[in-house]
Every structure is written in structure tokens, then in C-alpha cells.
N, C-alpha and C positions, 0 to 999 in steps of 0.2 A: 312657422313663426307667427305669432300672432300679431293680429294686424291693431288691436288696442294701444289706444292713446299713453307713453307714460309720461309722468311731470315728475320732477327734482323742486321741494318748497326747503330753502332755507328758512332760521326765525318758523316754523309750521309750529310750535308750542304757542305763540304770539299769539297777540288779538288777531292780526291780518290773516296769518298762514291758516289758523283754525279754518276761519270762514272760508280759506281758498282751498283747504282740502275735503269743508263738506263740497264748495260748488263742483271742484274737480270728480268727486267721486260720485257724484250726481250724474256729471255729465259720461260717466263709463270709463273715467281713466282707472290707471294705475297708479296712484299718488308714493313718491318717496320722499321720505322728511331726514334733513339731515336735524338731528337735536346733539349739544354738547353734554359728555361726561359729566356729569357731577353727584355726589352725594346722598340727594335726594331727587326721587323726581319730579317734574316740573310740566309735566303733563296734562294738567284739569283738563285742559280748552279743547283736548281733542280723546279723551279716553272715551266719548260718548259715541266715537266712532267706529269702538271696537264693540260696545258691550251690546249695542241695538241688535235685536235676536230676527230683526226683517231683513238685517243688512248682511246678509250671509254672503253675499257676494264680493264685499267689501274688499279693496285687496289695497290697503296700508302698511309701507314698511319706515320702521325710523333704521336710522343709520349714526352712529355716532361720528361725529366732524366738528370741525372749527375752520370757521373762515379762515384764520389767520396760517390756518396750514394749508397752505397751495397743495401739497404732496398727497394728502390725504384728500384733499377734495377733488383732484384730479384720479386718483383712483375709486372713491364712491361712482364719478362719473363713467368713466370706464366698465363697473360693474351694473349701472343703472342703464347707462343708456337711453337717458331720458329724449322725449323730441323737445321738450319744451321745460325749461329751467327758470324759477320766480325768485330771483333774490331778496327775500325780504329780511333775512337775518341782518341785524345790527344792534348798537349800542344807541336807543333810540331815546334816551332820556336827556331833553337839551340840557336839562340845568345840569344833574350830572354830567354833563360833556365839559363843564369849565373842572369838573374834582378830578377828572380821569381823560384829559385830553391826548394822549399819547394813545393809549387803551382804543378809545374811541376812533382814533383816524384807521388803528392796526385792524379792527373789525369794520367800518364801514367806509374806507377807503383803499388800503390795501385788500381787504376780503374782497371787493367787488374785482378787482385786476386780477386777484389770484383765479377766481371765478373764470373768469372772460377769456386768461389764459391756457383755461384746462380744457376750455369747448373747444377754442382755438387749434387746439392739439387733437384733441379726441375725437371730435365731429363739430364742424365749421355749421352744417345743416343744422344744429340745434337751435332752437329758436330763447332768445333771451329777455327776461323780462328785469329792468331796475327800478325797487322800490325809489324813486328819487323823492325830495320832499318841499313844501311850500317854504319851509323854514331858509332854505336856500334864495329867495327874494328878501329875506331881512330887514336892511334898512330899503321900503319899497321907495323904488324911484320912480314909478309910476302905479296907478289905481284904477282900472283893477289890473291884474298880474295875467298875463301869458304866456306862451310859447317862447314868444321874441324877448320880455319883459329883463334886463341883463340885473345879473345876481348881483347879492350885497350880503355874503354871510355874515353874521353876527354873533356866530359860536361855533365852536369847536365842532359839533355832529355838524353844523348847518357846512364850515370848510370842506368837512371828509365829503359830505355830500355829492358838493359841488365837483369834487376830483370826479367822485364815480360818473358823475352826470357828463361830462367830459370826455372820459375815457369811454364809456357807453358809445357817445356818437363818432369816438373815435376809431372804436374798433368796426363800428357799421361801415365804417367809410375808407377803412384801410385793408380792411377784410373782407367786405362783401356780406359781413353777420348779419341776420335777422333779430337786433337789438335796439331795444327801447327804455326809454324813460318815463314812467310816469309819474309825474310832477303833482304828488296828492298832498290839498289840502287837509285842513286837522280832520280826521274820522275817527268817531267815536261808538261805543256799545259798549251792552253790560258786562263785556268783556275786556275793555279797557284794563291796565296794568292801573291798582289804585294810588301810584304815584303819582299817577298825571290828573291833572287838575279838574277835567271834568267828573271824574271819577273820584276822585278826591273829595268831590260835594255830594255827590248823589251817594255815599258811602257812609260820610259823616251825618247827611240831613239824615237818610234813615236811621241810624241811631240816635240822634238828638231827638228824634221822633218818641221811636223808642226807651227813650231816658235813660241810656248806655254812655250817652257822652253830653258832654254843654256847649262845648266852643270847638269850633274851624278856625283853622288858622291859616291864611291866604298873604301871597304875596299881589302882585301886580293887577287889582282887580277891575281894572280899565282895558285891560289889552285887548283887540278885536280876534277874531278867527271866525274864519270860515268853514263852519263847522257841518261836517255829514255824516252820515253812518255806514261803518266799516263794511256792512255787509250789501251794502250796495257798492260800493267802488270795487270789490273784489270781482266784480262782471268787468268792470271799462278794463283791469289789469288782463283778462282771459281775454276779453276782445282786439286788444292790442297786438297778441300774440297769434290771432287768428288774420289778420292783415295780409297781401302781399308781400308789402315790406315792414320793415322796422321804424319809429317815427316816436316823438316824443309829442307827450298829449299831456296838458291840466286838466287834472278829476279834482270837480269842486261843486259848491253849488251854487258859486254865486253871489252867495248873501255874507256880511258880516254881523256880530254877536260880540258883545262885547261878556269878559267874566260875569259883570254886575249880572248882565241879562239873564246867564244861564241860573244865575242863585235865584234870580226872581221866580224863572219857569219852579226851578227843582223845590224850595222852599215853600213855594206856592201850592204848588201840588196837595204838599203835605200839611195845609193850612198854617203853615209858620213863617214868622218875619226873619229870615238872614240876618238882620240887622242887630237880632237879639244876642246872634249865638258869634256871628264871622269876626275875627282879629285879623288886622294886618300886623303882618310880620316880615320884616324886613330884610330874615335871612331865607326867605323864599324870593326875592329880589333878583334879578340876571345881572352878573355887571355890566352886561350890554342886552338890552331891552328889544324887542319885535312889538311895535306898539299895534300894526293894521296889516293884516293878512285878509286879503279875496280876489279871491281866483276867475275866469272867465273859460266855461269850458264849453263856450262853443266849438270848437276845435274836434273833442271830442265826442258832441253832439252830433254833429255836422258828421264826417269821419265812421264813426264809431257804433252811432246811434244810439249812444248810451245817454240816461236823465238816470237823475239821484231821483228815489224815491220818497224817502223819510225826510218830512219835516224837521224842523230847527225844536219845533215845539213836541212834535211827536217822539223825537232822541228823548229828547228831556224827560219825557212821560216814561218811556222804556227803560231808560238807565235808573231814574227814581223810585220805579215799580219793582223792578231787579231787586236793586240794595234794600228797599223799604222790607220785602222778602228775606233775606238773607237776615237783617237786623230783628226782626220777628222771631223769624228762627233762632237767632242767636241770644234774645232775648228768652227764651221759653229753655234752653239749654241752661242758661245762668239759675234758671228759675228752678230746676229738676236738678242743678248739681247743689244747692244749697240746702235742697230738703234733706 
């Protein structure tokens, strides 16, 4: 039997999973991705994993699952046999969590139980990782946020959260599991889903660059977050799981940013004033608002010996360089489809 590492990545189509199945596969595992059924596929973020002509060794499987069926993901496990299982699949778009609140608890509240249930069954020894999230401190009742910091969800993804986060330490300590939580602040890359707000600019400025488009349209442009880059947190998630035991840790970096900041960095870059092109718009509004999120991860320094790498200013540059790319390209397509 071989004695190589394998890992179960839920969400591995995601910004997170991609990055966590190059680090995985870097470090000599065996990576299995569960991805759902659908129509088309939804692959980009990890197809460069198969076609690299160095990586012949590669050894990547997807599996087709859904959280929401305990039955089936108890049988993936069973055939995987993973030592170490990364929950990151979820319905992770807060605002949509108030259009599809039901949806959203069945994938990242019940999917996490069903989860936790199947190892419980299958192998106790597996080790467990929960994507948990900063959005779960909401209305912060203290600044900055930790460990101890007690929750104030403020939407529907930030509830389910909380449940899994819950249940996590609850199966650690009723079971003896080698299960965690890590409580990440907002992390961002060019990878980002372009729904979400940071990506939403660095998307648009390159086209407005470009002269593809005029106006952004932003809801809440004061909100704070503690903003990092995804491919750094994706080491404190692996480190967590290499621990004695299981423990819940905040990956952050610290610093707060408020929206306006990041239009400054991203717009700036690209020699343009934000102020020409951005509209608030009101149906981009929460009915209930997270005005200051930042996190203290000493915890995880200390612990872990994990530091975020990538600047506040340096994401900014990377995401804006990304998209500016992409709008170029997309730009020169428009250009060659009209001749």
C-alpha cells in the first residue's frame, strides 16, 4: 500500500480549493476534488493541473458529489480514503445568502454535519479541516477579532457558518476528531469569483481602462475588511492539519481597508480617478451591513508559524495586472471579431 499522502478538497473548482490543490500536489499528495454535476463545466481554476507536460506525476481525481447528500459523500469517502479532508465547498456569496437562505444553510451548514458524520463513520483518524469564516464576528463586539472574540452573525452564509463552526468543536470534543476551524479573513486573488467586490473592481477598472465599459456600480463603499491573499492562507489551512491536535486558529493579516481604499490602489494603478466612472447603488446594499472586520492572528503565528505574505498594496497590483490582461485580451478579440 502506498504510504503517500491523500487529501479530499471540497469547493476544489473555487478560488481556495485551486490554490489548495496546487499546494497539496506540490507537497507529494494525492489530491481528490469532490465537484457537482452540472451542464457545463466549471473548471478553469484547476484545468492547468492536468495539461502541465512537467507534471506527469500529477495524480488528481474529481469526483462528482454534493454536500447536501450525506449518502453520497460518505461513499466518495469510503472509496478515497483520504487522511486529511478540507471543507471548503459552500454557497459563499454573502449577499446572495439573503436571495437563497434555505439553499445556503443546506450547503454550508448541514453539508459541513453531513461531512463530519461520514468520517465519524468511515475513519475517526481522518483529520478535518472547516473552511470557517470572519463574516461569523458580524456585528464586532470587540476590535480586533479572535479566537475568543463571541459571534454576531449578520446573514444567512455568516448563521450556517456559525453552526459548522460549532459543530466542528463539537465533534473534536465528543469524538476525540482531529478537527478545526479556520476562521479566515476576506482573501483575495486573481482568482477571486468576479461577484465579489474586490474582483468586481479590478474587472471593471481593466475595462474602463480598456474603453469596454464607463461605470461600476458599488454598493456599501465604506465597509472595512481585512484583506489577504488566498494563496497565502492556503499554507495556515495545511498547517492546521499537520498539528498534534485539532484547534481553531484566525488567518488574517491584521490590517483593515476600507472599499474606497482598494478603488484608490486599483484605479490608481491604472492612472484613473474611481470617482469618474464608480455609482452607488443601492441594490447592492445588505439589509444588514458588516461595517469593520480585522482579525488578530497571533494565534496562528505563534502556533503555526504562519505570516501572510502579500501586501494590501501588492493584492491590489496583482488583481489589477490580472484583469488589466484579460481586458486587453478582450479588447483585441472585439477588435479582430469586427473586422
Amino acid at each position: 500500500m502506498s504510504d503517500k499522502k491523500v487529501a479530499l478538497v471540497t469547493g476544489i473548482t473555487g478560488q481556495d480549493g485551486s490554490y489548495l490543490a496546487e499546494f497539496l500536489l506540490a507537497k507529494g499528495y494525492d489530491v481528490h476534488g469532490v465537484i457537482r454535476r452540472s451542464s457545463s463545466f466549471n473548471t478553469e481554476r484547476i484545468d492547468h493541473l492536468y495539461r502541465d507536460p512537467h507534471e506527469r506525476d500529477v495524480r488528481l481525481f474529481l469526483h462528482f458529489g454534493d454536500l447536501v447528500d450525506g449518502t453520497g459523500m460518505r461513499e466518495i469517502l469510503s472509496r478515497v480514503r483520504p487522511h486529511e479532508v478540507y471543507n471548503l465547498g459552500a454557497q459563499s456569496h454573502v449577499r446572495v445568502s439573503f436571495d437563497q437562505p434555505v439553499y445556503t444553510v443546506q450547503t454550508d451548514a448541514l453539508g459541513t454535519i453531513n461531512l463530519l458524520e461520514a468520517i465519524r463513520d468511515v475513519d475517526k483518524n481522518i483529520r478535518f479541516y472547516q473552511a470557517s469564516s470572519s463574516e461569523m464576528y458580524g456585528k464586532v463586539v470587540e476590535t480586533p477579532q479572535t479566537e475568543k472574540t463571541p459571534f454576531y452573525p449578520r446573514s444567512p452564509y455568516a448563521c450556517a457558518k456559525v453552526y459548522s463552526y460549532w459543530q466542528v468543536l463539537n465533534y473534536r470534543e465528543a469524538y476525540d476528531m482531529h478537527a478545526s476551524n479556520g476562521i479566515l479573513f476576506n482573501h483575495e486573488s486573481p482568482r477571486r469569483g468576479e461577484t465579489f467586490v474586490t474582483r468586481k473592481i479590478t474587472r471593471a477598472a481593466g475595462r474602463i481602462k480598456e474603453g469596454l465599459q464607463k461605470k461600476l456600480f458599488l454598493g456599501n463603499i465604506e465597509a472595512k475588511r481585512d484583506w489577504g491573499f488566498a494563496g497565502d492562507y492556503i499554507e495556515a489551512m495545511w498547517l492546521m492539519l499537520q498539528q498534534p491536535k485539532g484547534d481553531d486558529y484566525v488567518v488574517a493579516t491584521g490590517e483593515t481597508h476600507s472599499v474606497r481604499e482598494f478603488l484608490d490602489e486599483v484605479f490608481g494603478h491604472l492612472g484613473l480617478n474611481w470617482k469618474d466612472h464608480v455609482e452607488i447603488d443601492p441594490r447592492y446594499f445588505r439589509p444588514t451591513e458588516v461595517d469593520l472586520l480585522l482579525g488578530d492572528p497571533a494565534k496562528a503565528k505563534r502556533v503555526l508559524n504562519w505570516t501572510p505574505k502579500v501586501t494590501f498594496k501588492a493584492l491590489a497590483k496583482m488583481m489589477t495586472e490580472a484583469d488589466w490582461t484579460l481586458a486587453k485580451n478582450e479588447r483585441i478579440l472585439r477588435e479582430h471579431g469586427h473586422k
